[in-house]
C-alpha positions in Angstrom: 9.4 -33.5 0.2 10.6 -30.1 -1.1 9.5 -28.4 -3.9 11.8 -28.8 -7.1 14.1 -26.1 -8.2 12.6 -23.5 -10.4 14.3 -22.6 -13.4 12.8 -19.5 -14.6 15.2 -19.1 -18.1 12.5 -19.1 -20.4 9.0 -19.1 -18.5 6.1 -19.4 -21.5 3.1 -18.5 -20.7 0.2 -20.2 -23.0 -2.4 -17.3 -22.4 -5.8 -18.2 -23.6 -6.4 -15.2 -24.6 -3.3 -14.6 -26.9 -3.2 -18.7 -28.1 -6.6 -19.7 -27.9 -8.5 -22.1 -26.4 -8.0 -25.1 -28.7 -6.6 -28.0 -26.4 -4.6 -30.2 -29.4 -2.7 -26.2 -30.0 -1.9 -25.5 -27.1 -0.1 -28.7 -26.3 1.8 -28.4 -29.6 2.8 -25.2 -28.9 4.0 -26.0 -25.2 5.9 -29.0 -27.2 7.9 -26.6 -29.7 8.5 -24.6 -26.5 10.5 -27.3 -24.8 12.1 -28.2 -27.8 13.4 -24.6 -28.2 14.9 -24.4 -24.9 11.2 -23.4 -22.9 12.2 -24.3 -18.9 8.7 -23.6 -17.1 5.0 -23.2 -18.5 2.0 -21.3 -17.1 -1.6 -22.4 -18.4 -3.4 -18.9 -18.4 -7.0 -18.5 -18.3 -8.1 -15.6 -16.4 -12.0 -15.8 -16.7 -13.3 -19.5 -17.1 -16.6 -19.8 -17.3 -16.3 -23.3 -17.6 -13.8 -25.2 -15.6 -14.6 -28.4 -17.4 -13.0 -27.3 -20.8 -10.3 -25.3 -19.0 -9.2 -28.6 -17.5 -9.6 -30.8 -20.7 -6.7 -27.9 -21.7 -4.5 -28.3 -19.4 -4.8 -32.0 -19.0 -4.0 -31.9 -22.9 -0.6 -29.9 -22.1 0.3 -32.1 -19.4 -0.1 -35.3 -21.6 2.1 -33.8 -24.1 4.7 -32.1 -22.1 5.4 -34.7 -19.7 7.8 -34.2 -17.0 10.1 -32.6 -19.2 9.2 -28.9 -18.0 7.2 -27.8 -14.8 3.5 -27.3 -16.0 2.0 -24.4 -13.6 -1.7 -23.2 -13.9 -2.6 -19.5 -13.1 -4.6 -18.7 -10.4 -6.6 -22.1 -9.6 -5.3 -24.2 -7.2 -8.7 -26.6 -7.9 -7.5 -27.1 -11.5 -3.8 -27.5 -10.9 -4.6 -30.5 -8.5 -7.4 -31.8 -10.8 -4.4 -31.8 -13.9 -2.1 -33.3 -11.6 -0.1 -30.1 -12.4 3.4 -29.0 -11.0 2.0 -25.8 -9.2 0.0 -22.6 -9.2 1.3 -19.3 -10.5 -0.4 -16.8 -7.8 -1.2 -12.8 -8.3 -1.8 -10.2 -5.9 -5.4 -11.0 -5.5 -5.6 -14.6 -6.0 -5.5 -16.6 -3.1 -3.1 -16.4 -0.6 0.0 -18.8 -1.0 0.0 -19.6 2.7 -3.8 -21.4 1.7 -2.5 -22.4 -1.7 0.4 -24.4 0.0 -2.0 -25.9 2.4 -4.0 -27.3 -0.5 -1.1 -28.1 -2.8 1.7 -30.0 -0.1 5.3 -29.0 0.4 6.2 -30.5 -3.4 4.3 -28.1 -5.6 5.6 -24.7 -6.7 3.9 -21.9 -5.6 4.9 -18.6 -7.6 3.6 -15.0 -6.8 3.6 -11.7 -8.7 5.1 -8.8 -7.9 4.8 -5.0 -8.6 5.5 -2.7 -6.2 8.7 -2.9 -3.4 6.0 -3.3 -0.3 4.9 -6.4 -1.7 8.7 -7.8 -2.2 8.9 -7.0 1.6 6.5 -9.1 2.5 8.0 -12.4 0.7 9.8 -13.6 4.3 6.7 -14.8 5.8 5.3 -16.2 2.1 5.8 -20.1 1.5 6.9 -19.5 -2.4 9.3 -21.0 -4.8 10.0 -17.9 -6.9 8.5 -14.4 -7.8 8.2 -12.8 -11.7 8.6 -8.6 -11.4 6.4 -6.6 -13.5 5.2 -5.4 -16.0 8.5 -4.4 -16.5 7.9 -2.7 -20.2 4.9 -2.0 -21.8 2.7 -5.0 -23.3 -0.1 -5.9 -25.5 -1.0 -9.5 -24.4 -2.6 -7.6 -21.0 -3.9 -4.4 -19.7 -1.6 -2.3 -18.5 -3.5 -0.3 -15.9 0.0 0.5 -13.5 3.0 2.6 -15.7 5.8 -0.4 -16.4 8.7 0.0 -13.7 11.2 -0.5 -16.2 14.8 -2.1 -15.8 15.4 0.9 -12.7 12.6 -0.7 -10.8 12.7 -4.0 -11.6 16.4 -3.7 -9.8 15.1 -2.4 -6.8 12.1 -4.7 -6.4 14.4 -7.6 -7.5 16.9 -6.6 -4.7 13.7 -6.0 -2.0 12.6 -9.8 -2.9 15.9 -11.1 -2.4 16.8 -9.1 0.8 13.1 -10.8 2.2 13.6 -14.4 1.5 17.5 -14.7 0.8 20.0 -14.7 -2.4 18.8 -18.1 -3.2 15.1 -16.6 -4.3 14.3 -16.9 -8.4 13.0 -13.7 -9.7 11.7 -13.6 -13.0 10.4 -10.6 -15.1 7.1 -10.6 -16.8 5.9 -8.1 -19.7 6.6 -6.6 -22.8 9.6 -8.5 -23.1 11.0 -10.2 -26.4 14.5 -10.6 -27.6 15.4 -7.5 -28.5 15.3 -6.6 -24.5 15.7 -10.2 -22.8 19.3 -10.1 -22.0 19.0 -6.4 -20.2 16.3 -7.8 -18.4 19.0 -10.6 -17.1 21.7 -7.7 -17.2 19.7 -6.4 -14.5 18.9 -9.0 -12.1 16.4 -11.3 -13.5 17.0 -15.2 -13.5 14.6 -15.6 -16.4 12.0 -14.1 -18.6 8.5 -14.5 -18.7 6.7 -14.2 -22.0 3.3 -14.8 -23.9 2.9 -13.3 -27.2 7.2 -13.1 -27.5 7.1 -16.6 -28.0 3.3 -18.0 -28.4 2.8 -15.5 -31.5 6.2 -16.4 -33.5 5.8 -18.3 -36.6 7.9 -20.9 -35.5 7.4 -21.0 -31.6 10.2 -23.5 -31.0 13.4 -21.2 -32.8 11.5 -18.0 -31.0 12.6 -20.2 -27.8 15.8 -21.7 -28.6 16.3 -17.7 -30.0 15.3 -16.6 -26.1 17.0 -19.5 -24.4 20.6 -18.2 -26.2 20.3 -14.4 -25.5 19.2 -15.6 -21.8 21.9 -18.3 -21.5 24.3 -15.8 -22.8 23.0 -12.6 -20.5 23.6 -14.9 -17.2 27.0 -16.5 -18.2 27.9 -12.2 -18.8 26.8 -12.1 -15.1 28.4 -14.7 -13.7 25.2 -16.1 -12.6 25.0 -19.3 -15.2 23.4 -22.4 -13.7 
C-alpha cells in the first residue's frame, strides 16, 4: 500500500497550547474545521507529561473527525499508532522518518519540517509524504528563536525540496500566517497553509476555514496549480 495523497490546502493545527487540553473541544473544533473547508489536522502537544490523557485527546478527535480529513499527531509515532491515527508530523529533532516509517508501514503519512535549504537537500533519501516551510512570518502560537525567512526564502527552500524529491512533493508553509497573507504564501509556491491560532482562535473556527479554504482555492487556481 501507498500512502494517500496529502492535501495540504488548509493544514490546522489543534495546538495544545493555543486550544487547550479539553478532549470534547478539541474534537469540536477539528469538526468546524472540516466543515469550513480544513483538508489535514495535526494534534500538537509538545511536552506530555502524561501520554495517557494526550491519547484520550486524540482518540476524541479521531472519533469525531472520522475519515473525512487525515488526522496526524506531532512528534509521537507511539501515540499516532495507539489512536489509530493517519500519520506523524516530524521536526528536525524528532525522530528520524526513515525509523518513523519503519514503525508506521508504507500507508501512513510521514511529514517533516523544514527551515533552512540544507535540510530541503536532504529530502531524496527521506521516506516523506510532504514538507511544511517555516516559520515563514513571525508568530505568537510558538517561539520564534530563528528570524522568519519570509516569502524570498520560503521560494528558495520550496524550490530546494522540490529539486530533491521531484515536482510531485507537497510543500506547505507554517507560521504567522492568516488570511490577510495566505494567498502570497500560495503566490509563491506553497500547496497549502499551515495554521494554529489563524484558525483555532477565531470566533467562529469553521467560516475562519471556509474564509482560508477560498483565498487558498483562489491563490492556486491564479497559479494554475488547482487540484
Amino acid at each position: 500500500m501507498t500512502a494517500p495523497t496529502v492535501d495540504l490546502r488548509v493544514y490546522g493545527i489543534l495546538d495544545v497550547d493555543v486550544c487547550g487540553g479539553d478532549a470534547g473541544r478539541l474534537a469540536a473544533m477539528a469538526v468546524e474545521a472540516i466543515a469550513g473547508g480544513c483538508t489535514l489536522l495535526q494534534y500538537r502537544e509538545k511536552t506530555i507529561d502524561d501520554a495517557r490523557a494526550a491519547l484520550a485527546r486524540i482518540r476524541a478527535i479521531r472519533a469525531a473527525v472520522g475519515d473525512r480529513v487525515p488526522l496526524l499527531v506531532n512528534d509521537r509515532v507511539d501515540l499516532a499508532l495507539a489512536a489509530e491515527a493517519a500519520g506523524v508530523h516530524l521536526g528536525q529533532s524528532d525522530l528520524h522518518p526513515a525509523d518513523a516509517r519503519r514503525l508506521l508501514g508504507p500507508e501512513k503519512i510521514i511529514g517533516i519540517t523544514l527551515k533552512t535549504g540544507a535540510q530541503a537537500d536532504e529530502l531524496y533519501r527521506l521516506p516523506i509524504d510532504y514538507a511544511c516551510i517555516g516559520g515563514v512570518f513571525a508568530t505568537k502560537s510558538k517561539d520564534n528563536p530563528d528570524p522568519p525567512v519570509g516569502l524570498d526564502g520560503f521560494q528558495r527552500i520550496a524550490f530546494r525540496a522540490r529539486l530533491a524529491r521531484g515536482s510531485g512533493l507537497p510543500v506547505g508553509a507554517i507560521a504567522g500566517i492568516d488570511s490577510s497573507n495566505a494567498a502570497a504564501v500560495v503566490a509563491a509556491g506553497a500547496d497549502g497553509v499551515a495554521l494554529i491560532s489563524a484558525l483555532f482562535g477565531a470566533e467562529s473556527v469553521e467560516a475562519r476555514a471556509r474564509d482560508l479554504r477560498d483565498r487558498v482555492d483562489a491563490a492556486l487556481r491564479t497559479r494554475g496549480a488547482a487540484p
